[in-house]
C-alpha positions in Angstrom: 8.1 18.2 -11.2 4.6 16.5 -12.3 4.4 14.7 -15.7 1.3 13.5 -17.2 0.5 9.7 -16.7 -2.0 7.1 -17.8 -3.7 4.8 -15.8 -6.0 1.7 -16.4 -8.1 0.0 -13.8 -9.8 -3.4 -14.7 -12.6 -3.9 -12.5 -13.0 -8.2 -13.4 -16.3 -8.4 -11.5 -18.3 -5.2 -12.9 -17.8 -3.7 -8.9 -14.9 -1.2 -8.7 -15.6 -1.5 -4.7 -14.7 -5.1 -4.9 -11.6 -5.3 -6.6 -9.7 -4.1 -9.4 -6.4 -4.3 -10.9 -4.3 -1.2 -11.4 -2.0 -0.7 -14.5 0.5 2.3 -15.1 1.9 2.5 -18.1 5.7 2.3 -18.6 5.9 1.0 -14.8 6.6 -2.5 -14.1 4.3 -2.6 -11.1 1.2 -4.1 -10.5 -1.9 -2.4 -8.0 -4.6 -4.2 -7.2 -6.9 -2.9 -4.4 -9.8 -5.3 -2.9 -12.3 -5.1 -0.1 -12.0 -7.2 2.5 -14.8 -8.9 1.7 -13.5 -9.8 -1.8 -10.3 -11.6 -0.6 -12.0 -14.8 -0.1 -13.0 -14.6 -3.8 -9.7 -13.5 -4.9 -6.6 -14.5 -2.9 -5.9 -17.8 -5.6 -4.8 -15.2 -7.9 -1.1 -15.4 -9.4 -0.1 -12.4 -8.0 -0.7 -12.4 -4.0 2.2 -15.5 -4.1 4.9 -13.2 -5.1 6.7 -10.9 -3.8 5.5 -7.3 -2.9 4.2 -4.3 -0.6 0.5 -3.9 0.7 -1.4 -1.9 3.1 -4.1 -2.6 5.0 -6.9 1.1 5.3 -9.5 1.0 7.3 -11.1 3.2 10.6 -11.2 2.1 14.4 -14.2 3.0 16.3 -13.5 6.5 18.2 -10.8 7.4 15.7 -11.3 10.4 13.2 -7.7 9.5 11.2 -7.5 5.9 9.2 -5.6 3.4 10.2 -3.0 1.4 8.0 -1.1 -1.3 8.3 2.4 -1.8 5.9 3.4 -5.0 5.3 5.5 -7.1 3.1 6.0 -10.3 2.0 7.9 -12.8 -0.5 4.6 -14.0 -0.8 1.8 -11.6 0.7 -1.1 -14.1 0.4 0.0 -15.6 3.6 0.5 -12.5 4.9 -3.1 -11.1 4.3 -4.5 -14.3 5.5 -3.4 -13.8 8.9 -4.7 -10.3 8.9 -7.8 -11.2 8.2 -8.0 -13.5 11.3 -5.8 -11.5 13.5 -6.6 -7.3 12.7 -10.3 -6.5 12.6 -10.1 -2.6 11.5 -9.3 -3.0 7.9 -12.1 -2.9 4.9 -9.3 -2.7 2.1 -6.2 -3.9 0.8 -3.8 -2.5 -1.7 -1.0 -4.9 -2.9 1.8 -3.6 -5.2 4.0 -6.4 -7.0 5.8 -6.3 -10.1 4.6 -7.4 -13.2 8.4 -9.1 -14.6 9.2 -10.7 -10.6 11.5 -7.9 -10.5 11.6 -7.3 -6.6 13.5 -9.5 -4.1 13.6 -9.1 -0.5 15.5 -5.9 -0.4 13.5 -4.1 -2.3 10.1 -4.5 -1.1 11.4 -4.6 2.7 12.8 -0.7 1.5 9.4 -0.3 0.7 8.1 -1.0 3.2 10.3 1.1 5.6 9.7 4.0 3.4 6.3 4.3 3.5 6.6 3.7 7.1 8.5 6.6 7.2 6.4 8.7 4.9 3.1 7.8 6.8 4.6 8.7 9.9 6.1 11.9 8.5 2.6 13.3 7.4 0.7 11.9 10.5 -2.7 11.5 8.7 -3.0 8.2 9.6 -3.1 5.7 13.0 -0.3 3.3 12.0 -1.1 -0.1 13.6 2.7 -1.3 12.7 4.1 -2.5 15.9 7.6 -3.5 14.4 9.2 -1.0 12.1 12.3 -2.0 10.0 15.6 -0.6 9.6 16.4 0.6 6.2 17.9 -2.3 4.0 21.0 -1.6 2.3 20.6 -1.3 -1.3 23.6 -0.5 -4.0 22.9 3.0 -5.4 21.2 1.6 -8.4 18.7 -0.7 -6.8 17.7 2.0 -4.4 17.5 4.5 -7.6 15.1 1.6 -9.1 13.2 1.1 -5.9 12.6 4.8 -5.3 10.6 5.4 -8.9 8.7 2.3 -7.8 7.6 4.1 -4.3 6.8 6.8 -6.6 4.5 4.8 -9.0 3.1 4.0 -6.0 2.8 7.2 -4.4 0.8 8.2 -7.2 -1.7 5.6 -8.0 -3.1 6.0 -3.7 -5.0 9.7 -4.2 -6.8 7.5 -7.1 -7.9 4.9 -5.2 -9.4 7.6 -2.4 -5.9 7.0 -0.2 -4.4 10.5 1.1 -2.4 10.1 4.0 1.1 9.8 1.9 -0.2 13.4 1.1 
């Protein structure tokens, strides 16, 4: 069943195709999508050194579908920064972290799998994800927890002009 939701983007620069920060209310989840060509500008910020889920969107040469790349880290600066230098097809980034440090290994690694899983399950995309991770083990609750946060998630990509969770 749909429900009715509010969403707030703050665009700090003035350029919404730069970057901007994505706030649900009553979720505990940050979004906060950048061009590549903004990450140089903006990677110091607070929340790219905790944990949380991002995805790389962009389009090979040849290839009619995007491609995407699902990653995770405990702190997914570092992780970005090596895309950068190492996976040329991106333009984009959306990273998801939570706004009270309220996801741990587990949780963002479940993520991770699951949108895996989804993005493979609607094959709309080219997933450039070499390794793919078993499903972490979660207690009932923290799984419970973890799936409303894929589905904050899920809900915030048609708004920033990413379908192929769809």
């Amino acid at each position: 069943m749909t429900k009715p939701y509010t969403i707030r983007l703050f665009v700090p620069d003035g350029d919404a195709s730069s970057f901007k920060i994505i706030d649900k209310m009553n979720w505990t989840g940050i979004g906060l999508g950048l061009s590549r060509e903004a990450w140089s500008k903006y990677k110091s910020r607070a929340e790219f050194k905790q944990a949380g889920i991002y995805v790389l969107f962009g389009y090979q040469e040849g290839e009619e579908l995007p491609t995407l790349y699902i990653g995770q880290g405990d702190g997914v600066k570092n992780r970005i920064e090596s895309h950068e230098k190492n996976k040329e097809f991106w333009d984009k980034v959306l990273v998801f972290v939570s706004s009270n440090n309220g996801l741990n290994r587990a949780h963002i690694t479940w993520l991770e799998w699951s949108l895996i899983q989804q993005a493979k399950n609607m094959g709309r995309c080219v997933l450039d994800n070499s390794a793919i991770p078993n499903e972490p083990i979660l207690t009932e609750s923290e799984k419970a927890d973890t799936q409303e946060f894929l589905n904050e998630i899920l809900s915030i990509f048609p708004l920033v002009e990413i379908r192929v969770f769809e």
